[in-house]
N, C-alpha and C positions, 0 to 999 in steps of 0.2 A: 828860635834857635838859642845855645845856649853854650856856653863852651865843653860844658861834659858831656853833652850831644844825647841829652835826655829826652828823649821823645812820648806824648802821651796817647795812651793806647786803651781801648775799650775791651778787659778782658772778658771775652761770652763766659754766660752761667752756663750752669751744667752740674756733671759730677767729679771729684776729685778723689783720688789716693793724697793725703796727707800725710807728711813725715815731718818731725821734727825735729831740728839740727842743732845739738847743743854746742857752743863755744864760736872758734874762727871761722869768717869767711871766705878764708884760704881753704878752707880743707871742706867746701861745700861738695867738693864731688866722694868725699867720705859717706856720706849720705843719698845721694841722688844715685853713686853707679848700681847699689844694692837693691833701690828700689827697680831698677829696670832688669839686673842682671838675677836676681832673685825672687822680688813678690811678682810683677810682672805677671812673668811665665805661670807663676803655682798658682794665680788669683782667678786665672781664666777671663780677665779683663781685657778690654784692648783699649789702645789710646786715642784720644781724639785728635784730629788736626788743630791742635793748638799749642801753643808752646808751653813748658814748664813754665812756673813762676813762684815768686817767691818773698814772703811777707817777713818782713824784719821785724820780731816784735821789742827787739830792744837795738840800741846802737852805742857804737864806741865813738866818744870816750866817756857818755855817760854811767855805761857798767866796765869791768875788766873785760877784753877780751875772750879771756876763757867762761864768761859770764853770758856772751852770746845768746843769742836763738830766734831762730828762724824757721819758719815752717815753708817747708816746701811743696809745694800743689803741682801733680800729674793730671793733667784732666785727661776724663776717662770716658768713652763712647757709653 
């Protein structure tokens, strides 16, 4: 236990739709709604029982803010 209530989790391999999200992580559903409400449907994909997740390749306060990115993983059946 931990006070952020960080818990650790075995994510299963497979396949993903990857997007990359440049800048805040306030505005990650900037990124993420497109991918469902958009490629999704036209990809002819469907998704697997697993959650989104999400790889931080840089963090603040080491870059600016607007310097972000993070890629975001759909896993995909």
């Amino acid at each position: 236990e931990n006070p952020q209530g960080v818990t650790n989790w075995t994510i299963p391999g497979g396949r993903c739709a990857v997007v990359r999200h440049p800048g805040s992580h306030d505005r990650l559903k900037e990124s993420i709604y497109p991918l469902y409400r958009e490629w999704l449907p036209q990809s002819g994909e469907e998704v697997r029982d697993a959650p989104l997740f999400f790889h931080y390749l840089n963090l603040f306060p080491e870059v600016a803010e607007h310097e972000l990115l993070t890629d975001i993983y759909l896993p995909l059946k």
